[in-house]
N, C-alpha and C positions, 0 to 999 in steps of 0.2 A: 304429198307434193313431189315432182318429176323435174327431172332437166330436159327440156322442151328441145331447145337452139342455144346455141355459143355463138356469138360473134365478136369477131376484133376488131379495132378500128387503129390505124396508124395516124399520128399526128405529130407536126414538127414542133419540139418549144426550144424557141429559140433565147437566148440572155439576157439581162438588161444590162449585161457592163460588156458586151461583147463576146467575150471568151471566160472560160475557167480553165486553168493553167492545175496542174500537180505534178506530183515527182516524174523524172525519167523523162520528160520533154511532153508528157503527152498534155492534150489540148482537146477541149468541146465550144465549138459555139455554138451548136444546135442539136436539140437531143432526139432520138428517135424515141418517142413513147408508145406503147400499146394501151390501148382503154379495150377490156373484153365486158361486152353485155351477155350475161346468163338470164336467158328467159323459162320461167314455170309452165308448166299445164294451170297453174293457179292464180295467174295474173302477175305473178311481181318478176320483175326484172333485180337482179343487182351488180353492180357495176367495180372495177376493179381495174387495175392499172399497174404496168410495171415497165421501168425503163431504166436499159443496164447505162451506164458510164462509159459508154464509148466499149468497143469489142476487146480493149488494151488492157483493163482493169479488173476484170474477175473473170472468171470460166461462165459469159454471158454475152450475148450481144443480140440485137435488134430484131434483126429476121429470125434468128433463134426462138425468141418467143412465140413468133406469128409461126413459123414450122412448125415447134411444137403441139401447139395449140390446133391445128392439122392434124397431127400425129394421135392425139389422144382425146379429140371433143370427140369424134361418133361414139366413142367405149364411153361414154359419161351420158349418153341422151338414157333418158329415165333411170338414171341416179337421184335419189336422196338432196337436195343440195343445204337442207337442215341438219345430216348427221356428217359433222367436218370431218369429225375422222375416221370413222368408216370410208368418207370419202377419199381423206389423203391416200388413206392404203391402198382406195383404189387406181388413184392416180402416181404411185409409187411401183404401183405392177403394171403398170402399162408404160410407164417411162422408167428407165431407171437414170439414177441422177436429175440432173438441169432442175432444180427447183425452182430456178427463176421462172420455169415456162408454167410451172403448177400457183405463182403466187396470185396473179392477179385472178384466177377464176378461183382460188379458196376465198381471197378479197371479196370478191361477185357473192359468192354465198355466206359470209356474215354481214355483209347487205341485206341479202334475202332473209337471212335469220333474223335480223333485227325489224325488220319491214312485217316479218310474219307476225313475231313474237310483240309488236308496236313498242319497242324498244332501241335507245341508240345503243351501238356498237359496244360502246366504254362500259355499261353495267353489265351487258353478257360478256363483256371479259374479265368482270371481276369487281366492278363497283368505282365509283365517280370520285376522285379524289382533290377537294379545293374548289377553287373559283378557276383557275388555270396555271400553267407551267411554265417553265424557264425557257427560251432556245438559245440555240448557238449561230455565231455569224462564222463562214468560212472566210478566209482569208488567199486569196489566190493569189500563186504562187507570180511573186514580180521580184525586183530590186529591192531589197530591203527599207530605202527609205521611202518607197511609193507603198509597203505595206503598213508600214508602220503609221503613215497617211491614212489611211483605210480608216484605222481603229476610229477616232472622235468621229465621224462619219456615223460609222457603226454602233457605238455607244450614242449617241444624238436618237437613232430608231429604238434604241431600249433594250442593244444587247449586252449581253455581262460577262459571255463564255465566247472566247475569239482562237478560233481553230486554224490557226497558222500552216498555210500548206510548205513543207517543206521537203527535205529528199533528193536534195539537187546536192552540188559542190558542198562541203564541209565549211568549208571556213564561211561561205556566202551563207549559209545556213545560220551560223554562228551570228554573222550579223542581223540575220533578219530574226533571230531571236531576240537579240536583245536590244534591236530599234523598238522592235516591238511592245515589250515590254516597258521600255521606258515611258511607252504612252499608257501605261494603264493606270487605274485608281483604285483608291482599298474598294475591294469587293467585284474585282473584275478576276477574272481565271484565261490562263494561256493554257492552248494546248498546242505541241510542234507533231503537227501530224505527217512524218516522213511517208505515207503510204507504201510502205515497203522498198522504199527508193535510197536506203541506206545499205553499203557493205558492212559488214561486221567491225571492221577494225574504224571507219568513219562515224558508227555510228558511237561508238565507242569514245571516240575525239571529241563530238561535237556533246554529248553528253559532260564530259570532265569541262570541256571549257566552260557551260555555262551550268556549273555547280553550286552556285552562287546564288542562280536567277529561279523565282519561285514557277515553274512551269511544269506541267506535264508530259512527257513522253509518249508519244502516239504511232505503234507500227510501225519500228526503225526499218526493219527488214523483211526479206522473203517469205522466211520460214521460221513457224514454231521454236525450231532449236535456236536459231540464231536473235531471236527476239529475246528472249529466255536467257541465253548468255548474257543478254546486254542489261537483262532487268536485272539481272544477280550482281551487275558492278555498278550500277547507281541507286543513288536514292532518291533519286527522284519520281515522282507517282506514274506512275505505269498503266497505260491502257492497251487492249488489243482487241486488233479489229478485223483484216482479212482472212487471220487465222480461224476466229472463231466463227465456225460453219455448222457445226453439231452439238447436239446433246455430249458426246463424246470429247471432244475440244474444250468444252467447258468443266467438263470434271477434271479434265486434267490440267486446265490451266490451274482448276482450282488447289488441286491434287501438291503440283510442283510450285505453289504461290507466285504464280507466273505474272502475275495481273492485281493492280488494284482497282479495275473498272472494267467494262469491256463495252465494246460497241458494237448493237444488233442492229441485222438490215433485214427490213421484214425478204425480199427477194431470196436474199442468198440462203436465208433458212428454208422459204419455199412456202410461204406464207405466213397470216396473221393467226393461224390454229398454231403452227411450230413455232414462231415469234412467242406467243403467250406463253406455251411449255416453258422455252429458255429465258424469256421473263422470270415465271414464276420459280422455277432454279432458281435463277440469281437471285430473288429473293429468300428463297429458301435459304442460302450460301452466304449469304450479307456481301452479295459483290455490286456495285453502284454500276449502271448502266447509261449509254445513249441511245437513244435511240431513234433509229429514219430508216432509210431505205439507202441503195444503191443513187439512185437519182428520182423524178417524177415532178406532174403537173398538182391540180387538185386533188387529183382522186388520190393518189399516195399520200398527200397530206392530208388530207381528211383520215387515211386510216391511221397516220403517226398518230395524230394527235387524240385515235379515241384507245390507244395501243399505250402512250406517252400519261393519258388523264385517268387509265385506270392502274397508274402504277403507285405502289406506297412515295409518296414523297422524295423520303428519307432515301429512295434509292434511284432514282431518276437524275442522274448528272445534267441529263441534258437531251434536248430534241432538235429538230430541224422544222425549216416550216419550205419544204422549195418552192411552193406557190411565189413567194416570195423574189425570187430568182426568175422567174421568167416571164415574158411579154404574153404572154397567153393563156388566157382561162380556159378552163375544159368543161367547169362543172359550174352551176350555180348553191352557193351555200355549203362551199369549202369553208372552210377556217382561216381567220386572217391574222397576219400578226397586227398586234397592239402593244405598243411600249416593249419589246422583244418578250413578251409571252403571248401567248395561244392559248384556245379552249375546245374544246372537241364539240361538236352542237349535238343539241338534246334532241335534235327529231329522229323519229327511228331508222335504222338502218346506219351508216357512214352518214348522213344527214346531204347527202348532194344528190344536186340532179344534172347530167349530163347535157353541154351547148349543142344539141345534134347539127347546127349549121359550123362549128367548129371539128367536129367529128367528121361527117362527111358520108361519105358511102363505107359499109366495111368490105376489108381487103380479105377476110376468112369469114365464110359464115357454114356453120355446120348445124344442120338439121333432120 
């Protein structure tokens, strides 16, 4: 089986609460996503999706992927799109870096692999784990007592894990910690996710003042070192997320017990072949995981959740569902939330089929 044609297709998904707010002022009310179709010499199509967080938030942004994807579809027409990682390497010599632009077409071909092989996605990564999984609700970033607001809201839909954005002013921080908190019940879990929107000596502050409150620490800061200073003065459970980009990041986080969790975004590793790798490390490693992407419609969430359903349990902190999140469906037979868990669907491939009247004409097609 051959890589025939690549096409990408741009689509807006715009909110259902208007905007998403996080650290540093920035702001999305409408996301750029790309859905890329990889068509065979052998009939099957598979479908794949990736869409950054706005150009402000990681070394990724919008038209980035449709260029790239320019850049290196002709070097991939009659490729393999069954052997992923023969494939990665090759798409790793033809670009270097930007993994985000290689994720959604590795996504496309464990489509195709499942679709060939008449298998869903979650048993070729490892086997089906339960009836379904936990998610997490974000919490955008507002005035402390409008988020604190949020929570019974959010618990009402069936979530348990409430991911506090935070990363702004210190002390306002401090409050929206512990409004927040105040709303929860045994068996709910905080996380204060500063997305790197803390300085050193602030993150520092807002950690000692609320030493008290049972919450987790989520990416105070920019860098490695300075996350790492701040995990060494508190005890409070420590996750890291922008950092970890690499096979390499993760041995060292493990290396200097930098982390007791970490959070994988299928993009920034540069698909759901590298996702699975650093999956399976941190299982190897006993370190507890989230896992989602940078942002997306269906098709992202369809691969979380078959990415999320074949992970051991015990190490699955948590997922995201962003279907959830916005006014617009992409695909028919995504995954939906129920009672805030998810299940990955059993038909083969990522288990969707693409709205092509939602899609549109594509804006790349390489043949």
């Amino acid at each position: 089986m051959k890589i025939r044609a690549i096409r990408a297709y741009q689509v807006d998904l715009p909110l259902h609460e208007g905007s998403y707010q996080w650290s540093g002022g920035k702001s999305v009310s409408v996301f750029d996503s790309t859905v890329v179709a990889v068509d065979t010499d052998a009939g099957f199509t598979g479908y794949g999706e990736v869409c950054p967080l706005g150009p402000a938030y990681l070394p990724a942004y919008a038209n980035g992927v449709r260029a790239g994807i320019r850049e290196i579809g002709r070097h991939l027409l009659g490729e393999s799109p069954l052997e992923l990682d023969r494939l990665n390497r090759r798409m790793d010599a033809l670009l270097k870096g930007h993994p985000y632009v290689k994720s959604a077409i590795d996504m496309a071909c464990w489509d195709i692999l499942g679709k060939a092989a008449g298998q869903p996605v979650c048993v070729l990564l490892g086997g089906r784990y339960g009836e379904d999984f936990g998610l997490y609700r974000a919490i955008s970033q507002q005035a402390p007592a409008e988020m604190a607001a949020r929570v019974a809201g959010y618990r009402a839909e069936g979530y348990r894990r409430f991911q506090l954005k935070v990363g702004g002013n210190a002390d306002t921080d401090v409050e929206r910690i512990r409004a927040v908190a105040a709303q929860l019940q045994p068996g709910d879990r905080l996380i204060a996710d500063a997305n790197t929107g803390w300085l050193m000596h602030d993150a520092l502050r807002v950690v000692r003042a609320v030493r008290d409150v049972d919450v987790y620490i989520e990416q105070p800061c920019l860098s490695y070192e300075e996350c790492l200073s701040v995990r060494q003065r508190t005890s409070h459970p420590f996750i890291l997320d922008e950092v970890m980009d690499s096979i390499d990041m993760l041995l060292r986080g493990r290396a200097d017990r930098a982390m007791d969790a970490v959070n994988l975004k299928i993009s920034k590793l540069g698909g759901l072949t590298r996702a699975r790798q650093a999956r399976d490390l941190c299982v190897s490693l006993g370190i507890a995981m989230t896992l989602e992407d940078s942002w997306g419609g269906d098709i992202v969430t369809a691969a979380i959740a078959h990415l999320a359903h074949s992970t051991p349990p015990e190490f699955l902190f948590t997922a995201t569902d962003f279907n959830s999140y916005v006014t617009v469906s992409l695909a028919e037979g995504a995954p939906r939330r129920v009672q805030g868990r998810m299940a990955a669907s059993t038909a083969p491939g990522l288990g969707i089929n693409p709205r092509l009247e939602v899609l549109g004409s594509p804006v790349v097609v390489v043949e």
